[in-house]
KEVO-294417 format. One line per field, with one value per residue (C-alpha): residue in three letters; residue number from 0; x, y, z. Coordinates in nm, 4 decimals, padded with zeros to 6 digits. Each point is the difference from the previous one (the first is absolute). Layout:
BEGIN
res	ala, ...
n	NUM, ...
c1	X, ...
c2	Y, ...
c3	Z, ...
***
This chain:
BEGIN
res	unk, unk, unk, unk, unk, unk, unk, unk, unk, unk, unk, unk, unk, unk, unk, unk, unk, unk, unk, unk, unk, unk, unk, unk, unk, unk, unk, unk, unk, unk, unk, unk, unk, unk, unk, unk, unk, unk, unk, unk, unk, unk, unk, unk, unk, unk, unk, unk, unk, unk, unk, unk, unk, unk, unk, unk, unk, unk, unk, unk, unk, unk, unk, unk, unk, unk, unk, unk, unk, unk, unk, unk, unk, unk, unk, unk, unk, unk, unk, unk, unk, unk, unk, unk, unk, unk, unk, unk, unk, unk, unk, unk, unk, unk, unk, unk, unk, unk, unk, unk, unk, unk, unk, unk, unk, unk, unk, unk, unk, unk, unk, unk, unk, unk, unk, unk, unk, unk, unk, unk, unk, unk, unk, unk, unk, unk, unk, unk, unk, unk, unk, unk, unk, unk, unk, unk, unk, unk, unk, unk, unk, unk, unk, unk, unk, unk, unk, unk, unk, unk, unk, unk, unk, unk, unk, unk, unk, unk, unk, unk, unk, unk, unk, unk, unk, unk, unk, unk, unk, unk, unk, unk, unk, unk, unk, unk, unk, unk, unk, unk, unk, unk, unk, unk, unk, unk, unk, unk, unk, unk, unk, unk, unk, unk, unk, unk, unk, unk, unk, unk, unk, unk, unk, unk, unk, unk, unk, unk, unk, unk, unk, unk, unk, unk, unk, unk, unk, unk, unk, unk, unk, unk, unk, unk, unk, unk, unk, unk, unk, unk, unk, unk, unk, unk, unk, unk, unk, unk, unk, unk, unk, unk, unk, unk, unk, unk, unk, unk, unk, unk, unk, unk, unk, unk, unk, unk, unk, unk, unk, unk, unk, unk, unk, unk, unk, unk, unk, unk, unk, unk, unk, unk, unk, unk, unk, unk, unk, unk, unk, unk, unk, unk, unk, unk, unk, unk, unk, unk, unk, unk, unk, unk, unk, unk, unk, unk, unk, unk, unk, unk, unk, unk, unk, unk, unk, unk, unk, unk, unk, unk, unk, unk, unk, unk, unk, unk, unk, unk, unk, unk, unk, unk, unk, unk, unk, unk, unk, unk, unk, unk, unk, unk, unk, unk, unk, unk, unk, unk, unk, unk, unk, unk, unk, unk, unk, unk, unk, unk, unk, unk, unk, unk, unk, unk, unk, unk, unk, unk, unk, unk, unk, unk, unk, unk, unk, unk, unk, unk, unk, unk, unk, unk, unk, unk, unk, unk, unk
n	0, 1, 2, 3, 4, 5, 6, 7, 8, 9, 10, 11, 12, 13, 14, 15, 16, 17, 18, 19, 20, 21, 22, 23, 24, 25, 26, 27, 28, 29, 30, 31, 32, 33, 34, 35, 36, 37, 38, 39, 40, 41, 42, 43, 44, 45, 46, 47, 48, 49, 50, 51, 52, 53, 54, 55, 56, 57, 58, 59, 60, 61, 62, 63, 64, 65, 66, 67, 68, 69, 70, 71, 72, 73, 74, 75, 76, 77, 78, 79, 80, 81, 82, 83, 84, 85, 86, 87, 88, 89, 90, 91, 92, 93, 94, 95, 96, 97, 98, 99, 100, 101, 102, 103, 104, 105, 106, 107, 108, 109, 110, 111, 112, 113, 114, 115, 116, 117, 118, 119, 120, 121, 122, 123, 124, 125, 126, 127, 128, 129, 130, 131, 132, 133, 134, 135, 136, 137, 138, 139, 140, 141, 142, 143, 144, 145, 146, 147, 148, 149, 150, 151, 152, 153, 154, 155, 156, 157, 158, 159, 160, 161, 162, 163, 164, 165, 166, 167, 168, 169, 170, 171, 172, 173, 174, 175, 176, 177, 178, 179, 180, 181, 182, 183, 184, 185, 186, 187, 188, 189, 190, 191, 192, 193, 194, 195, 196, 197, 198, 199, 200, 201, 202, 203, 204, 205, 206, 207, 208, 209, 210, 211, 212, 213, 214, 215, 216, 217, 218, 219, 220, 221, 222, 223, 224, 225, 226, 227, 228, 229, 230, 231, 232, 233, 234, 235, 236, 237, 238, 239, 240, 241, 242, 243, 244, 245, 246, 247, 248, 249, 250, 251, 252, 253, 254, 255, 256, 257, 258, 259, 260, 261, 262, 263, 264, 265, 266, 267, 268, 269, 270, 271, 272, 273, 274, 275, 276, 277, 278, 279, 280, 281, 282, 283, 284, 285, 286, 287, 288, 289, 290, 291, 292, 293, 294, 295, 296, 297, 298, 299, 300, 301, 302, 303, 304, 305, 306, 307, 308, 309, 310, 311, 312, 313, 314, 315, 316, 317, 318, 319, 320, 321, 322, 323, 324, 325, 326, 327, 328, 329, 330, 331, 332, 333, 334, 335, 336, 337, 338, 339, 340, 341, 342, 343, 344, 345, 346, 347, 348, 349, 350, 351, 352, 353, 354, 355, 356, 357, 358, 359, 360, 361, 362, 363, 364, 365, 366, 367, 368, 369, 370, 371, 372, 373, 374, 375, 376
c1	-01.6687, 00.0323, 00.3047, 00.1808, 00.2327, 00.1222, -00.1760, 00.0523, -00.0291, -00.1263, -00.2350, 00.2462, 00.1871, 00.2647, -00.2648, -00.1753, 00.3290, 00.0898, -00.2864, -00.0178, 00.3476, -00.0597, -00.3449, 00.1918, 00.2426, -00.2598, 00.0588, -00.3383, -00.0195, -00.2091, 00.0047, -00.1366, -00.0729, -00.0615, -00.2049, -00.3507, 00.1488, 00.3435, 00.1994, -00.0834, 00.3146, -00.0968, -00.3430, 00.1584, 00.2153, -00.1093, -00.1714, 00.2024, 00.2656, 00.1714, 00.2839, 00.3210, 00.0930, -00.1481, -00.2316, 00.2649, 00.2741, -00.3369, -00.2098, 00.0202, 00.0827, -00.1903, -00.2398, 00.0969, -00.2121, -00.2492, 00.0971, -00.2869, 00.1797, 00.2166, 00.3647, -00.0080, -00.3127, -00.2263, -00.0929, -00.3192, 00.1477, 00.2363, -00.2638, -00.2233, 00.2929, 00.0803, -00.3566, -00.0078, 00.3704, -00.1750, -00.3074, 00.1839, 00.2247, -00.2721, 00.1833, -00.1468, 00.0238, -00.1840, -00.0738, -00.1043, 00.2430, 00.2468, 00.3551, 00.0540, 00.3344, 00.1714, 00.2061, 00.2323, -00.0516, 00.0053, -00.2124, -00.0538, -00.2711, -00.1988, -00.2713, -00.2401, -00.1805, -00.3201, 00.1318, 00.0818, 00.3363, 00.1636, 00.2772, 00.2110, 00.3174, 00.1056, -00.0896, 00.0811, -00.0745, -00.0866, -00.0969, 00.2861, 00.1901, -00.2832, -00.2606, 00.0441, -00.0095, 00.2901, -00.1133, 00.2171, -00.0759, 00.1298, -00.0039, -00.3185, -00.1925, -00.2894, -00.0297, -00.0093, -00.3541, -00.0302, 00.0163, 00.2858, 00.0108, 00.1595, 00.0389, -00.1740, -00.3030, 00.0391, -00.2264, -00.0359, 00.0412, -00.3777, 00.0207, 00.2861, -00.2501, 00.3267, 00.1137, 00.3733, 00.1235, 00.3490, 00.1240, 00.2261, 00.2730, 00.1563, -00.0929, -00.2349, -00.2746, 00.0772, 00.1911, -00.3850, -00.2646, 00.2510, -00.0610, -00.3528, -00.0559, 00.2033, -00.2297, -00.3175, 00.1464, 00.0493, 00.2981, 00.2429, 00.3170, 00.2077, 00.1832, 00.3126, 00.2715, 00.2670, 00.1932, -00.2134, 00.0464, -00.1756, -00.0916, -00.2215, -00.2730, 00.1172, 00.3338, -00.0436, -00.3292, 00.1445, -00.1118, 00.2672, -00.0995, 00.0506, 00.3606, 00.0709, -00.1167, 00.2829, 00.2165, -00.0724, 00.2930, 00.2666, 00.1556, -00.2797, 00.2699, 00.1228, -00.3599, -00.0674, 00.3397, -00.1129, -00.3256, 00.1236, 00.1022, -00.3519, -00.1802, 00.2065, -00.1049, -00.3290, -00.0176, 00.2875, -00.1617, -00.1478, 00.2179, -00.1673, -00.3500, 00.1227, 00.0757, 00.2810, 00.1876, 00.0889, 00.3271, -00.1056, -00.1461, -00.3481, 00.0848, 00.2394, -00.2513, -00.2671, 00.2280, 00.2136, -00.2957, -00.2968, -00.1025, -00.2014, 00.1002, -00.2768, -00.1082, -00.1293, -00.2737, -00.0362, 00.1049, 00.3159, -00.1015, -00.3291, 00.3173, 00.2246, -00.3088, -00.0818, -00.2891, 00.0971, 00.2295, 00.2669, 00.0422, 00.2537, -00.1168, -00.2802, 00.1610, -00.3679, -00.3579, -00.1811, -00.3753, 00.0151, 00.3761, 00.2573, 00.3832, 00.2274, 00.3609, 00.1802, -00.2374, -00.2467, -00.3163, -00.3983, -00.3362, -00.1741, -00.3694, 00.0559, 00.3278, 00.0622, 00.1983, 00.1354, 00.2859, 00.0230, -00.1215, 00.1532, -00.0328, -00.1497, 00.0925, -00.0139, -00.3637, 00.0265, 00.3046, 00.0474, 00.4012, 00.0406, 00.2768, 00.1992, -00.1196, 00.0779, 00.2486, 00.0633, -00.2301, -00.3498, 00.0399, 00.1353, 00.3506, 00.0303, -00.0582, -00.0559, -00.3206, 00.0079, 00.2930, -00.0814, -00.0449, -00.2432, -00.3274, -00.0177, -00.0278, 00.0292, -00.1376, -00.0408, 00.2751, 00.2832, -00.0486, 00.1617, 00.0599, -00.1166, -00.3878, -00.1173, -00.2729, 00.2640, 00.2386, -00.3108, -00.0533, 00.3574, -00.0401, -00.3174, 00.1953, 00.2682, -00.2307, -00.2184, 00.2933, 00.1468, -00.3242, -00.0658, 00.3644, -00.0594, -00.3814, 00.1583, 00.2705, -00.2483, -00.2496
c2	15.4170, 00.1510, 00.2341, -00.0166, 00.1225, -00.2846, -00.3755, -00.2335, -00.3864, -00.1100, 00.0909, -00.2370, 00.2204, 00.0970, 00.1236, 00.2474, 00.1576, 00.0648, 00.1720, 00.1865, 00.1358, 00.1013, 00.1722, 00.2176, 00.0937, 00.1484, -00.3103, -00.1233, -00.3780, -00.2896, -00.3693, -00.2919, -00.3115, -00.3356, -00.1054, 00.1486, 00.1368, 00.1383, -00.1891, -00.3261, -00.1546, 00.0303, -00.1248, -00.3471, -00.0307, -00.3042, 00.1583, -00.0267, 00.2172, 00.2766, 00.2840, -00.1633, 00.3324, 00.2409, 00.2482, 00.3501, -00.1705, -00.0506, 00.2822, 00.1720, 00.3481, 00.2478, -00.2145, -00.1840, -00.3220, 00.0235, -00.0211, -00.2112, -00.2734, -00.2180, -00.0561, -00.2334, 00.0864, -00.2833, 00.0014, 00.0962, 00.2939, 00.0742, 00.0204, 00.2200, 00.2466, 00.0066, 00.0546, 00.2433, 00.1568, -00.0152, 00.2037, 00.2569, 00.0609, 00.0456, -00.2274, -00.0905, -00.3789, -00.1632, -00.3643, -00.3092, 00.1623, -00.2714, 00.1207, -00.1747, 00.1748, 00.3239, 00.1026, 00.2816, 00.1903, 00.3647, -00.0004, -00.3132, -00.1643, -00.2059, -00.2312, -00.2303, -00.3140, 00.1598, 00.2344, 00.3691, 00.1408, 00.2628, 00.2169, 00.1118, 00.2292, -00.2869, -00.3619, -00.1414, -00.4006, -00.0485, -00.3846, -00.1560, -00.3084, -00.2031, 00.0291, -00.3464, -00.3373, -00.2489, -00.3525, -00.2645, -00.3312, -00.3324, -00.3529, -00.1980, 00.3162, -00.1188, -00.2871, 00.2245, -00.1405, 00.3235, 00.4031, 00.1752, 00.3894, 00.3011, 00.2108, 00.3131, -00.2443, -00.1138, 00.2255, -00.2644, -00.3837, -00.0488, 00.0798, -00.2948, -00.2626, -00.2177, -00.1291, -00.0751, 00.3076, 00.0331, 00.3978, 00.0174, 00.3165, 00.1980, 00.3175, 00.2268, -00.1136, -00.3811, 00.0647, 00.1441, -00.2169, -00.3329, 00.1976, 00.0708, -00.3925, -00.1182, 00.2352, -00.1633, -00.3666, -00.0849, -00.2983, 00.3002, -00.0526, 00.2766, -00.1106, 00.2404, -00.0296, 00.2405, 00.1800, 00.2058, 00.3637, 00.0203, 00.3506, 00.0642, 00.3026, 00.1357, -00.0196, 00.0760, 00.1636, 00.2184, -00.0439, -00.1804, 00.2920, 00.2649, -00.1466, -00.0499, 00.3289, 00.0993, -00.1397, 00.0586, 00.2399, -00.3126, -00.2020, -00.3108, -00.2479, 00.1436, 00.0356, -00.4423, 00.0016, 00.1838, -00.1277, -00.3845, -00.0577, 00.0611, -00.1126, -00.3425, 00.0096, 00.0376, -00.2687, -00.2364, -00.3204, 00.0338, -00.3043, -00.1749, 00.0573, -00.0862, 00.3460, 00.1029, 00.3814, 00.2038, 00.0579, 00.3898, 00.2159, 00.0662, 00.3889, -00.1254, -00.3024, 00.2773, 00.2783, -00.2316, -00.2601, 00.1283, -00.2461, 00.1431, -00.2002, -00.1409, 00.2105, -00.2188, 00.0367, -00.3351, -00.2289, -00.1175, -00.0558, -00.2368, -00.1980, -00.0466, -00.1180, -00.2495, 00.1440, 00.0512, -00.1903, 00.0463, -00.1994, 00.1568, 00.0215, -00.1701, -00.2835, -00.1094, -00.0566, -00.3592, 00.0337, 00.1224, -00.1132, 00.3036, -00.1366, 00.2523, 00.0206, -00.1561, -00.3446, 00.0655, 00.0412, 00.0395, 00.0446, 00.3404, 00.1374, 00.3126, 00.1680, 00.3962, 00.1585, 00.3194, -00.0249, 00.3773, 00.2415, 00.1948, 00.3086, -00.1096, 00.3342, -00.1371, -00.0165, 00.4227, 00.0754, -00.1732, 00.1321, -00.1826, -00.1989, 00.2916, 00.2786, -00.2215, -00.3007, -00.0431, -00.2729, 00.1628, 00.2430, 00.3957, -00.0475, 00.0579, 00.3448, 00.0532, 00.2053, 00.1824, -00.2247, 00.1313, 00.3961, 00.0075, 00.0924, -00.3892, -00.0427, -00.3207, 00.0430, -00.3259, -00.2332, 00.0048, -00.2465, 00.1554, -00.0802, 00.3018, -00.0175, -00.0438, 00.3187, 00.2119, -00.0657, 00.0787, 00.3467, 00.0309, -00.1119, 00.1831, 00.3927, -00.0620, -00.0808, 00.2899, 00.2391, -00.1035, 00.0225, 00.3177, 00.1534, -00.1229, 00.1632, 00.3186, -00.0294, -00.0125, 00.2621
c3	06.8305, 00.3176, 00.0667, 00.3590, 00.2286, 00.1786, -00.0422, 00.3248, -00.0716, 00.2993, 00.2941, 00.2379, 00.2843, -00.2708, -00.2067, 00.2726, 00.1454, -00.3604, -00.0423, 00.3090, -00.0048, -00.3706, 00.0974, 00.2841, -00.2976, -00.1512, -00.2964, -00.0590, -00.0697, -00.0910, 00.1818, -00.2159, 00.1817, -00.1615, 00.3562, 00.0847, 00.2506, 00.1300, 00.2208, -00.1768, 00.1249, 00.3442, -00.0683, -00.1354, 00.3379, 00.2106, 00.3099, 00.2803, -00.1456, 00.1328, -00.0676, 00.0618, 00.0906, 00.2337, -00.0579, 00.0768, -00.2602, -00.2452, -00.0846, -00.3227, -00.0929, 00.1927, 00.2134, 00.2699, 00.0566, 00.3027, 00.3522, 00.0677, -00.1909, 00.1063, 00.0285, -00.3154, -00.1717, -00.1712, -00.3621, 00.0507, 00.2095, -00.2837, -00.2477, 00.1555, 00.0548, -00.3688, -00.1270, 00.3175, -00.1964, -00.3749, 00.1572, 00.2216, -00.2723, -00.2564, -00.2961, -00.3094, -00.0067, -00.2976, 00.1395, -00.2670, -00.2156, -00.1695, -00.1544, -00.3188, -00.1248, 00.0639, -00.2655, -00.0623, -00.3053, -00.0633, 00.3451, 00.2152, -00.1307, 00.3140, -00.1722, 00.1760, -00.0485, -00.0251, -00.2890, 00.1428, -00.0600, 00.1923, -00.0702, 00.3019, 00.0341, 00.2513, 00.1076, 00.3680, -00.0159, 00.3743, -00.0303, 00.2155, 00.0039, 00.1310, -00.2966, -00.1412, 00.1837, -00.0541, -00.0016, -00.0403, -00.1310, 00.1181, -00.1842, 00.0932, 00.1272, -00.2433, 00.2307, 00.3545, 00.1138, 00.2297, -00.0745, -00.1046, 00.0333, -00.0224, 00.3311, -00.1802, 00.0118, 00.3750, 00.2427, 00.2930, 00.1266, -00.0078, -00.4132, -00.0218, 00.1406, 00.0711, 00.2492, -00.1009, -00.1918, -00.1545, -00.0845, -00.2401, 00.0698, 00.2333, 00.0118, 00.1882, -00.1175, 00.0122, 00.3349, 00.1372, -00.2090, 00.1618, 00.3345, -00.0145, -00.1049, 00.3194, 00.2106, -00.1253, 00.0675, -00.3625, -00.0537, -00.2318, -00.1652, -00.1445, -00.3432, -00.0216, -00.3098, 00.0642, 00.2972, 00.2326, 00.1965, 00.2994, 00.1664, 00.3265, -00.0391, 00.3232, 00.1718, 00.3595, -00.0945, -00.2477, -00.3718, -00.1997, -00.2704, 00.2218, 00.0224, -00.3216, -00.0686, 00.2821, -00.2176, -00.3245, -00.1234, 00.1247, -00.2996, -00.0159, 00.0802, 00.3168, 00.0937, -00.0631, 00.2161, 00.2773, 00.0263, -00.0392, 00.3736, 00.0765, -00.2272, 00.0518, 00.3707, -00.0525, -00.2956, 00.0948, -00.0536, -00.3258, -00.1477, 00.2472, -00.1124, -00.4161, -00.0860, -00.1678, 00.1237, -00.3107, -00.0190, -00.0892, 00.2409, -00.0226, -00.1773, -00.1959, -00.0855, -00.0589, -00.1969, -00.2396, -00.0475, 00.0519, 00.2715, 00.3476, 00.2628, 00.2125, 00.2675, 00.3197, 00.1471, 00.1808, -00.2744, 00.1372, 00.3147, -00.1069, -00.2061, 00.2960, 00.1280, -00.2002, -00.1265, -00.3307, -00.1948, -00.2486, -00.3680, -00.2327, -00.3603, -00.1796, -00.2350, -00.1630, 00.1232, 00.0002, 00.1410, 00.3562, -00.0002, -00.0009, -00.0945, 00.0837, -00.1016, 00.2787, -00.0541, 00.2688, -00.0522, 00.1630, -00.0887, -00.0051, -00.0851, -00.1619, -00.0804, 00.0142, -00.2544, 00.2230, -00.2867, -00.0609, -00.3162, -00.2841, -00.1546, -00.3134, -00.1655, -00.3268, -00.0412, 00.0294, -00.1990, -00.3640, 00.0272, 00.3869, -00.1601, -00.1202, 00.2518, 00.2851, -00.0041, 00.3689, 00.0329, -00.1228, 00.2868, -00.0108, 00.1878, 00.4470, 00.0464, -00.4073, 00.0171, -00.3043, -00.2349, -00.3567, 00.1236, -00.2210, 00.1773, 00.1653, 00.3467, 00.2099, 00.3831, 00.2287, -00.1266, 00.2550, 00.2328, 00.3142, 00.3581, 00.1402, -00.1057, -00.3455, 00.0650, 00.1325, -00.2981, -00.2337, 00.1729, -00.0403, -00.3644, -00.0711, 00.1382, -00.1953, -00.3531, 00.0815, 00.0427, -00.3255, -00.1719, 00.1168, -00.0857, -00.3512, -00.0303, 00.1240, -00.2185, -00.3122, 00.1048
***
């Protein structure tokens, strides 16, 4: 049984600025990663993928990402800077190391698949919303004579070998895998259930982050009600194309729901286009034959789940039920509910930059960590 400071589940970009903030604390830590190696969220991203934000609004605490990169770095870019940020830090990340439970006792107890058990002052469970794939199932999909799969297992149009290729979704990552399919002359369809926000990356070459960081002290809804005259103009026609406009602001959408709007990068434009089309929910699968809800339907060779992830904190903590009923999922802005040596970084879906919210996140754990290790030496 090995005795701790500080264990960090996860070697993701919550994981490392945890750690790194903690280290120049003087708070010594530990990072376990299920992966065999850190970042192993980023290593699952299809390949052309890139920050939605830009690389100043991006960085985490204490090194700023390269100037060499680009405005939007790749994954591959992003990556390399956070093994870069693991090594120039000097953390102690344990990779190929599964969490089975952590458990509060007289001490955390942290045990893991392969049988070690640590006992730390303090846990910080860095795994994000995104750990588990959500993949829904539709009447007939038994029969689907083509491939059906998730978008954590999509890396390019030549790994489809389709020609016809429906993605199922609306968010970023549906909004660019339905791109990236248009731009390699595949026949793509978007299926979308629900209402839809719509947000640029730039507006009038300034990052949309950047402004919603401007704005980030303004009451959420009078943010959605300034922003909606533009963001109409910009995406005025979207009835037109078979979308539906939420009736919320995309803030709002994001703050009271949980629900990232999609950030375009071209999407919109290949749909006004023609080049992709628009089916509203799946009603049931037949073969090749896709039925969708308002009676049309058309034949696809492979379908993309880009349908989203969960938590899937209940495989770490036997109490989730009673230690956190909002959903699964530690509450907005909820980073330590219990006060009782938990921590929660990388959950808040923001629209200011999810890696600038976790180095906001990961200051604010350290700080409390360290105010209760001084308080007990």
């Amino acid at each position: 049984m090995a005795i701790e400071e500080t264990i960090i589940i996860g070697a993701g970009p919550a994981g490392l600025a945890c750690a790194s903030v903690l280290r120049a604390k003087g708070c010594p830590s530990v990072v376990l990663e299920a992966a065999d190696k850190l970042a192993a969220s980023w290593r699952r991203h299809y390949d052309r993928l890139h920050l939605h934000t830009d690389k100043g609004h991006s960085a985490l605490p204490g090194r700023p990402m390269p100037t060499g990169f680009p405005k939007y770095p790749s994954r591959l870019q992003v990556i390399d800077y956070l093994e870069d940020y693991a090594r120039a830090n000097d953390l102690q990340v344990i990779a190929g190391k599964t969490v089975a439970s952590v458990r509060k006792k007289a001490n955390w107890v942290v045990e893991t698949a392969d049988g070690d058990v640590f006992e730390p002052r303090t846990v910080i469970i860095a795994t994000g919303l995104s750990n588990s794939p959500v993949r829904p199932r539709w009447t007939g999909q038994d029969t689907f004579e083509g491939n059906i799969i998730h978008s954590c297992e999509y890396r390019n149009t030549l790994d489809l070998k389709a020609r016809r290729v429906l993605v199922v979704g609306f968010g970023n990552s549906a909004g660019e895998i339905a791109l990236e399919c248009a731009e390699a002359g595949l026949e793509v369809a978007m299926s979308v259930r629900g209402p839809v926000n719509i947000v640029p990356r730039e507006i009038f070459g300034v990052p949309t982050a950047t402004i919603a960081i401007a704005q980030r002290h303004l009451p959420y809804g009078l943010v959605d009600a300034f922003n909606a005259p533009l963001l109409y103009l910009r995406y005025y026609d979207i009835e037109k194309m078979g979308l539906t406009r939420s009736k919320r602001g995309p803030l709002t959408t994001m703050i009271e729901r949980g629900r990232t709007p999609l950030i375009d990068i071209g999407t919109i434009a290949k749909i006004r286009d023609g080049r992709i089309k628009v089916f509203p929910g799946i009603e049931m699968l037949d073969g090749s034959n896709v039925l969708f809800a308002n009676g049309q339907s058309a034949e696809f060779d492979a379908i993309v789940q880009a349908t989203g992830y969960k938590p899937s904190l209940g495989t770490l903590l036997p109490d989730l039920a009673e230690r956190l009923p909002d959903a699964g999922k530690p509450a907005r802005n909820k980073l330590h509910p219990a006060k009782d040596g938990l921590y929660f970084c990388g959950f808040n879906a923001v629209t200011t930059g999810l890696l600038r919210q976790i180095g906001i996140e990961a200051r604010l754990i350290a700080s409390s960590i360290a105010k209760t290790r001084s308080a007990s030496i």
